[in-house]
Structures are given as structure tokens and as C-alpha cells.
C-alpha positions in Angstrom: 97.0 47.0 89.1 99.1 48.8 86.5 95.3 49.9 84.7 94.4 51.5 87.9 97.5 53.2 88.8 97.1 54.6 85.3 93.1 55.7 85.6 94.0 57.5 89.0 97.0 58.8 87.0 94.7 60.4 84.4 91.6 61.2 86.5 93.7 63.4 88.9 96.0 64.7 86.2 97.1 68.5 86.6 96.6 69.1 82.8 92.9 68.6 83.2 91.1 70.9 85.1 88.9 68.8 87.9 85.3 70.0 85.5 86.3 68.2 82.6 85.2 64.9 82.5 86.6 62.5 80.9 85.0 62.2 77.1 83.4 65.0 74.4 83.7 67.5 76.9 87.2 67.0 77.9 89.7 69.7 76.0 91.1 68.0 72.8 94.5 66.6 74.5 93.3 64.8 76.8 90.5 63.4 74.6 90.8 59.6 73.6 92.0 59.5 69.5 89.0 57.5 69.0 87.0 60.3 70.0 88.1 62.6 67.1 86.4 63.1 63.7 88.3 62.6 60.7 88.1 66.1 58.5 86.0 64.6 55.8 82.8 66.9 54.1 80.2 64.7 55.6 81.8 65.3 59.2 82.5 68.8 58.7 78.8 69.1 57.3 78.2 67.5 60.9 79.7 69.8 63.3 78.6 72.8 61.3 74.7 71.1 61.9 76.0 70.5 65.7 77.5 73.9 66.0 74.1 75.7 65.3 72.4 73.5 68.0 74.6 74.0 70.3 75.4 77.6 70.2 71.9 78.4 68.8 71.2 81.9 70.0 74.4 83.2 68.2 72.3 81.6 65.2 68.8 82.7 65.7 67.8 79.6 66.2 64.9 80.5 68.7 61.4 82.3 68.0 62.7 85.1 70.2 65.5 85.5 67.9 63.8 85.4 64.8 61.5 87.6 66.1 64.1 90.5 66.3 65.6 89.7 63.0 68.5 87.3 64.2 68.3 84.9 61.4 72.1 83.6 61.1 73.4 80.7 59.7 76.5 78.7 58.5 76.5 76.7 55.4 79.2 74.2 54.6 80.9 75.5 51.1 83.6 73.3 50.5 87.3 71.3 51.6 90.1 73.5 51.1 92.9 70.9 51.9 92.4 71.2 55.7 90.6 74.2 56.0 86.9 74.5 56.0 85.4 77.1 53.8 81.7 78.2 54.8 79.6 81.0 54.1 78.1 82.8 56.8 74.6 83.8 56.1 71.6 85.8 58.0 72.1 88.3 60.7 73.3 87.5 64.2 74.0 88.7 67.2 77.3 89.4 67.2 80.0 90.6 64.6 80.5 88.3 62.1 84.6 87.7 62.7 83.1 86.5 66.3 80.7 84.4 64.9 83.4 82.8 62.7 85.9 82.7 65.2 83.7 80.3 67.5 82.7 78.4 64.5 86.5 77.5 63.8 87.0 77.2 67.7 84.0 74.1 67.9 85.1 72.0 64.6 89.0 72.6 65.3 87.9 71.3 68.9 85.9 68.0 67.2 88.2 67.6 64.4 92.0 67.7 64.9 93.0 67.5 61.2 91.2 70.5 60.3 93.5 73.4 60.5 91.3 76.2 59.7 87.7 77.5 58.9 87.5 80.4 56.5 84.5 82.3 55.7 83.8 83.4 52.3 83.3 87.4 51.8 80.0 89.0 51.9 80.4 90.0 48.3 80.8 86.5 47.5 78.1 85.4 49.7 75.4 88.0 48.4 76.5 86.7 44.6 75.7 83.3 44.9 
């Protein structure tokens, strides 16, 4: 009885909205720990690979796109302690500093240790 005083209690809590199901969609506090990635480079290199799936037109990730000269990528550069450094690559829709900023909004969603995702300058992308 206590288990299902305690799934109505979370089902029909105020702190989640009545859209947001339970699981990878729900907003990270009410999402179960076991849910969460651990900020390691293979699971970084992960969400980066999920991130341009799932938002794919901010990537170019269509023929449409490509076919206007949206080419945009992100490229997994390296662990800084518990920020994610990438390099931002291509040309996409929107400024790069938006780009970035929903990058860093979909891993810091996915994994909770990861504090921050920094982009490498354009200089520094061109050089390498």
C-alpha cells in the first residue's frame, strides 16, 4: 500500500508538469539516478552523436539543409574536469553562441556531473 501511495504521490506531483512522463523525457529532478550518465568521454562522445540526431536541422543534418550550405557540426574535443570542450564546425542555422548554448542545455540535461560545455574559438577551430 505504502508503493502506491507513493506512485500516485509522484505521478500527480506539482513539480512535474502533467506532459512529462515519467523517464528520459522527464526534467532532470525528477528523473530516476539510474537514468543519468556518468560524465565520462565515451558518454559525452554519446550525447554529442544523440544531440545531432535529435536537433538535426540546427546541424544540417538533412538534404534540404545541405543543400543551402547548412553543414554544422559538433565534435567532441576533450574533458576539462567537468566541462565538455567541443569544437563547433560547419555553418548552421543559427548563431553559433545559440547553437552552443542548446548543445550545453541537452548533455547538462543527460549528464548531471557535467558542469559546462565550452566551445573552442573559431581561430582555434580553423588551425587545427
Amino acid at each position: 500500500m505504502f508503493v502506491d501511495v507513493l506512485l500516485c504521490t509522484l505521478a500527480f506531483s506539482p513539480l512535474r508538469p502533467p506532459f512529462a512522463p515519467l523517464g528520459c523525457s522527464a526534467p532532470p529532478h525528477m528523473r530516476p539516478a539510474s537514468m543519468s550518465l556518468v560524465l565520462t568521454e565515451e558518454n559525452a562522445r554519446q550525447c554529442l552523436d544523440d544531440v545531432q540526431r535529435d536537433i538535426g536541422t540546427l546541424f544540417g543534418n538533412s538534404e534540404q539543409n545541405r543543400a543551402v550550405g547548412i553543414t554544422g557540426a559538433v565534435e567532441f574535443v576533450e574533458l576539462d574536469g567537468p566541462s565538455v570542450v567541443v569544437r563547433l564546425t560547419g555553418r548552421f542555422w543559427h548563431e553559433r553562441s545559440t547553437v552552443l548554448a542548446r548543445v550545453e542545455s541537452y548533455l547538462l540535461e543527460r549528464i548531471p556531473e557535467c558542469v559546462s560545455v565550452e566551445a573552442l574559438p573559431e581561430e582555434e577551430d580553423d588551425a587545427q
